[in-house]
C-alpha atoms as one frame of an Amber mdcrd trajectory, in Angstrom:
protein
  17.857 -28.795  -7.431  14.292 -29.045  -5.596  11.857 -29.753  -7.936   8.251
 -28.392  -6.494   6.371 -30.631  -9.149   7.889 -33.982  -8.155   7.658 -32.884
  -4.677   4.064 -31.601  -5.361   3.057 -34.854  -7.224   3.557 -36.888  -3.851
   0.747 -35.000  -2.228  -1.279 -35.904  -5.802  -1.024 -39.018  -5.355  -1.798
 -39.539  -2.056  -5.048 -37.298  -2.554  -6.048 -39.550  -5.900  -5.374 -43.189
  -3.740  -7.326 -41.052  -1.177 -10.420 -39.629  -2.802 -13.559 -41.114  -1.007
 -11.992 -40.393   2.095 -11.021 -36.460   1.147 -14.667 -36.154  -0.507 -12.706
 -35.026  -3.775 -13.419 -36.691  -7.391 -10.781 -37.503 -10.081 -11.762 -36.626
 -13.439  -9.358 -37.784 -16.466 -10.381 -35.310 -19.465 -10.060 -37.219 -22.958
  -7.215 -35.782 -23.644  -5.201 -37.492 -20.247  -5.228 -34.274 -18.264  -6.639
 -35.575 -14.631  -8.769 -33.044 -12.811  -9.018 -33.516  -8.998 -12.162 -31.346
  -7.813 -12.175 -30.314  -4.501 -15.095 -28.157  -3.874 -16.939 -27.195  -7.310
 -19.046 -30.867  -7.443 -17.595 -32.335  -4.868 -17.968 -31.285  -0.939 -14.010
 -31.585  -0.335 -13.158 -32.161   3.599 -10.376 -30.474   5.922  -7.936 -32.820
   5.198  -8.260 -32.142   1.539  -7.880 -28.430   2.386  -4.711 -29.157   3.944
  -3.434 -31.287   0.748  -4.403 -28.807  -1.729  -2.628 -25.818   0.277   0.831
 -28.410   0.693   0.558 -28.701  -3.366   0.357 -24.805  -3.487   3.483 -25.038
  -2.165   5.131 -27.234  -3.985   5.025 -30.114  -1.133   7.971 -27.893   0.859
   6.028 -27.401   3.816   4.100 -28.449   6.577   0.662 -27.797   6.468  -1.961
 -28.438   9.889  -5.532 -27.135  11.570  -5.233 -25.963  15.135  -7.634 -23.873
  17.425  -7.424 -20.471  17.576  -4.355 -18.887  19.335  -4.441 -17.211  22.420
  -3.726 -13.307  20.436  -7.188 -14.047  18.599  -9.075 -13.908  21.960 -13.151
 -13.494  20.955 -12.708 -14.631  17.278 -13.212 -18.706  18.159 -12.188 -20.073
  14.680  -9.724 -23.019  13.388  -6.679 -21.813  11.866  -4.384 -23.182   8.939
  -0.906 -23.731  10.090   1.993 -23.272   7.869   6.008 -24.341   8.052   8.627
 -24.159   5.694  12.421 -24.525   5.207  12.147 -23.111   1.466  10.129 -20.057
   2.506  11.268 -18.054  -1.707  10.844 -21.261  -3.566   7.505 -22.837  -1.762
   6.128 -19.205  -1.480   7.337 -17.134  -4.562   8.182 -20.286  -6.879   4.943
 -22.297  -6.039   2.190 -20.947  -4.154   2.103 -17.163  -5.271  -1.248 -16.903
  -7.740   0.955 -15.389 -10.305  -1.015 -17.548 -13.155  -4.160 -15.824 -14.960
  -5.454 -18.437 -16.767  -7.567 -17.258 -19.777  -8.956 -20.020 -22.420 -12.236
 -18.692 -24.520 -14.780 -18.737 -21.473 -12.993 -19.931 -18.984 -11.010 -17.619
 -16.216  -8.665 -18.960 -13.370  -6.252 -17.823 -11.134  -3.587 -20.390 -11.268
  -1.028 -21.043  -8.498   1.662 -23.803  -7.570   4.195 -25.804  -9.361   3.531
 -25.433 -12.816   4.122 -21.976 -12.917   7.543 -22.904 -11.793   7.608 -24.436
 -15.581   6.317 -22.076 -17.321   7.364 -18.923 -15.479   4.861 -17.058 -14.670
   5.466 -14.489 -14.138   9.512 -14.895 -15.353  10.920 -11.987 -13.477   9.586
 -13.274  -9.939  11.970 -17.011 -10.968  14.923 -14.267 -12.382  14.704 -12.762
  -8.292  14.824 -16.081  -6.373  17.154 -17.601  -8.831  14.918 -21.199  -9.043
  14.195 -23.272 -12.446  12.743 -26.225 -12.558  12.439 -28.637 -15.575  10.080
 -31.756 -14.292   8.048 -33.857 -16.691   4.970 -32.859 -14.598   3.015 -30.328
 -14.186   0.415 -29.708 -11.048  -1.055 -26.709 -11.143  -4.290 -25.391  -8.355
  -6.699 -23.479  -9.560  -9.147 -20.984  -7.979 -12.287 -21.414  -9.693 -16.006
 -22.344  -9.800 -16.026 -23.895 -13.263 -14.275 -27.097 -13.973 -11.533 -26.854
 -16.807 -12.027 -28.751 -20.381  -9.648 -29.655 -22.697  -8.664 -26.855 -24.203
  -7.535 -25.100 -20.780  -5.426 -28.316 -20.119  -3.906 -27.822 -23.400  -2.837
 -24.774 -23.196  -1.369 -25.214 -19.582   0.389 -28.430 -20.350   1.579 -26.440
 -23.799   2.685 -23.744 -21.676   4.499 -26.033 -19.651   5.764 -28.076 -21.847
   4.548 -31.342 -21.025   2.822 -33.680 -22.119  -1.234 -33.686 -20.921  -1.316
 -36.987 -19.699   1.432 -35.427 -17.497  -1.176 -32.716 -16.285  -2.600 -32.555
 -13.085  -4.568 -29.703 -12.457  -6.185 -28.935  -8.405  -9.517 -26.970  -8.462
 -11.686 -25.630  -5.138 -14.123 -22.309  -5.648 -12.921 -19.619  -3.207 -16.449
 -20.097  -1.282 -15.573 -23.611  -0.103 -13.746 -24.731   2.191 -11.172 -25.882
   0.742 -10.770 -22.564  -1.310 -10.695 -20.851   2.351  -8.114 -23.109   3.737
  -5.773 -22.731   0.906  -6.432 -18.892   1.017  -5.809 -18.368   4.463  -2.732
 -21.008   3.580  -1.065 -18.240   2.305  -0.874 -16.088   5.165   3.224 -16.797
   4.477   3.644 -15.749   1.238   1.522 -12.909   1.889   4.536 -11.527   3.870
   7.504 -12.770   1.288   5.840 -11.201  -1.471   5.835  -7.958   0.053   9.382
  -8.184   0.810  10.131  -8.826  -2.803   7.604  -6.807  -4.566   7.151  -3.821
  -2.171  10.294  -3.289   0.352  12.393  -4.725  -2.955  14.485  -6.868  -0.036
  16.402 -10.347  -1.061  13.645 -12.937   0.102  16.654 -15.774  -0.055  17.740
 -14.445   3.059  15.059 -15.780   4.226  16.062 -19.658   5.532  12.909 -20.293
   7.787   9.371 -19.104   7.670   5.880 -20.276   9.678   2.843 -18.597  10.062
  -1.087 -19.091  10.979  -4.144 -17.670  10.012  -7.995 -17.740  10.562  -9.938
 -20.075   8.275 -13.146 -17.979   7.303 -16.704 -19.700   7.076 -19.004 -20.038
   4.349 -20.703 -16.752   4.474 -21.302 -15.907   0.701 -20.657 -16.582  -2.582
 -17.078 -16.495  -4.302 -17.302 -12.750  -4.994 -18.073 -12.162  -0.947 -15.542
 -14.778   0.026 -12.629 -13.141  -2.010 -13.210 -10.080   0.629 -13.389 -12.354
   3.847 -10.438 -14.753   2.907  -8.434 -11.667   2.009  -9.017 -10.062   5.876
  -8.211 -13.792   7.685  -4.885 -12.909   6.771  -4.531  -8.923   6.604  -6.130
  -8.679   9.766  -5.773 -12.012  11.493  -2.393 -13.527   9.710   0.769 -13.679
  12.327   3.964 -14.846  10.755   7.458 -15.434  11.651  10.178 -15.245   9.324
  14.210 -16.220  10.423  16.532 -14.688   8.175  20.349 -14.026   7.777  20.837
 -11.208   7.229  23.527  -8.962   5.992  25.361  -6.018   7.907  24.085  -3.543
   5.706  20.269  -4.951   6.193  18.270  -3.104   8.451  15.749  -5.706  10.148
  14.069  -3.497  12.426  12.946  -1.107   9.986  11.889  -4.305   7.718   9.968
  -5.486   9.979   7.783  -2.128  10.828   7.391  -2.032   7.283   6.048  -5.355
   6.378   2.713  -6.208   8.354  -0.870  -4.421   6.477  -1.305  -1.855   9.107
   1.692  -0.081   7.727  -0.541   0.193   4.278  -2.321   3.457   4.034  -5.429
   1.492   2.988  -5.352  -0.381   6.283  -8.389  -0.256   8.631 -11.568  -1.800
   6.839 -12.711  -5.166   5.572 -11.225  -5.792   2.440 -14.533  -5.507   0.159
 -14.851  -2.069   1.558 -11.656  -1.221   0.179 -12.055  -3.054  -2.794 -15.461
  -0.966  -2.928 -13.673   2.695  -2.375 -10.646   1.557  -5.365 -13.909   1.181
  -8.006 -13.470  -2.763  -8.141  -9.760  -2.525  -8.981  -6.948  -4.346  -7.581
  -4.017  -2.147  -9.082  -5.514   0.624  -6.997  -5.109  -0.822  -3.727  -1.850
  -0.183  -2.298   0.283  -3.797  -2.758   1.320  -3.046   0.807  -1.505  -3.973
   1.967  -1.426  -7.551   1.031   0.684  -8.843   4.291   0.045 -10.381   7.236
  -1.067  -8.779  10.271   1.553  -9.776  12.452   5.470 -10.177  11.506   8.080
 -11.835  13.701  11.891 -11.144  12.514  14.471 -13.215  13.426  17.825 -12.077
  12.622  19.797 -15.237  12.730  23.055 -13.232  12.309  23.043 -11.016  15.475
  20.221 -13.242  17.757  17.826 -10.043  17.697  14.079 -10.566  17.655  11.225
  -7.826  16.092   7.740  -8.351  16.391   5.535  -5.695  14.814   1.748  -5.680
  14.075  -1.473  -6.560  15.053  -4.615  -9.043  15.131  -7.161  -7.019  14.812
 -10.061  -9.005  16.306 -13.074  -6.046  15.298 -12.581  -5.614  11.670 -12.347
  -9.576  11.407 -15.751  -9.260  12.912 -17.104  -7.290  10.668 -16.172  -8.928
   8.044 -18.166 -12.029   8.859 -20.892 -10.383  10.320 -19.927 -12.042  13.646
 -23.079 -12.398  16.273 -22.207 -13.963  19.518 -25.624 -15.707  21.277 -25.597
 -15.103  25.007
């Protein structure tokens, strides 16, 4: 079986023989864990944005920056590109932030491989049927504060591995390599939904791509989490090829899937998170999707597109000015 951590640990090393170039640094903690920062000291680079959202997921898909595309006409930013063959194991298995990561102090959201390891959360592994049992772990983490010791303990414990073995990915969600990696996600954004929400069998799923808007610099982390969220809810389009079975009803998946079908739909995402008192389990989990959703059902050749880039609210979430 695929294992995302060896597959992961390819991208690793390429970003560790790569560092000066990527504008990362490699710190080895006394205990053997290796640290790669990738925005907190470090400035990190596009290219490293694109490496730390391939080891997100698990090194099963392609990951590129293009210009915007032609259904984002008026928003003029570069977008994160993604492709995969293994949409439920790269997106569910790897990528998904399914990791809180609490050690005294310190508090991460953890995402990737590793949590392929130690199964985090175990039900979401029970659903897409995947193990894997690699002797190394990689996991990212969303953070401003670099990780000691004791958090790579406790990961490489939860893992079971050894921390030498340890590789742990870390970027602040207002850098740009935290926005890349965010807006990276604009994929699983859509599978999880189908799993978690519409309760549908995401291994139908054989191909998946999808593109999103990579937000600027326009605040701090807190600020950021609301403007990375909206690159995908309201500028996300995906495409998912599935086959399907006769007794699956596509057309009505698809309606159902992209974040305008959420009754929260229809403000920047701070706003929301404002009007739910600062709580995530009070947002509707149907809003986390992708704007746009492309169906292909490979079984019958039919093709459902439902959705749409909303260009204004993307606006106002940056505070957009266009100079004349």
């Amino acid at each position: 079986m695929i294992s995302v951590n060896k597959e992961a640990y390819k991208v690793v090393q390429k970003m560790i023989e790569n560092k000066e170039l990527l504008n990362i640094e490699v710190v080895k903690l006394e205990n053997g864990a290796t640290v790669l920062d990738c925005g907190i000291n470090a400035l990190g680079s596009w290219e490293a944005g694109k490496l730390f959202t391939k080891v997100c997921l698990g090194g099963l898909a392609k990951v590129s920056i293009s210009p915007s595309p032609c259904e984002c006409k008026g928003l003029n930013l570069p977008y994160v590109k993604v492709l995969t063959s293994h949409p439920a194991i790269s997106t569910l298995g790897s990528q998904k932030a399914g990791w809180a990561i609490k050690v005294d102090k310190f508090f991460a959201m953890g995402s990737g491989p590793a949590r392929a390891l130690a199964k985090k959360p175990k039900k979401t592994y029970e659903e897409i049927n995947y193990e894997d049992h690699a002797d190394i772990a990689i996991l990212c983490l969303e953070t401003s504060k670099m990780p000691d010791e004791k958090v790579a303990d406790y990961i490489a414990k939860e893992c079971n591995v050894e921390t030498e073995n340890l590789y742990l990915l870390v970027a602040p969600t207002s850098s740009l390599v935290g926005s890349i990696q965010i807006s990276g996600r604009v994929v699983e954004n859509g599978t999880y939904k189908m799993l978690e929400v519409l309760e549908f069998d995401v291994n139908k799923v054989k191909y998946a791509s999808g593109l999103a808007p990579i937000a600027p610099i326009v605040g701090d982390d807190f600020t950021m989490m609301g403007v990375t969220n909206d690159m995908v809810l309201y500028g996300g389009i995906t495409h998912y090829y599935i086959k399907a079975d006769e007794n699956d009803d596509l057309e009505s998946l698809c309606k159902a899937l992209p974040s305008s079908s959420s009754k929260d739909y229809g403000k920047p995402f701070l706003e929301v998170f404002k009007a739910a008192d600062y709580d995530f389990y009070k947002i509707d989990k149907g809003m986390f999707a992708p704007a746009v959703v492309m169906i292909n059902d490979m079984t019958n050749g039919k093709v459902y597109k439902a959705g749409h880039v909303n260009v204004e609210i993307l606006k106002k979430s940056l505070g957009y000015v266009e100079l004349y």
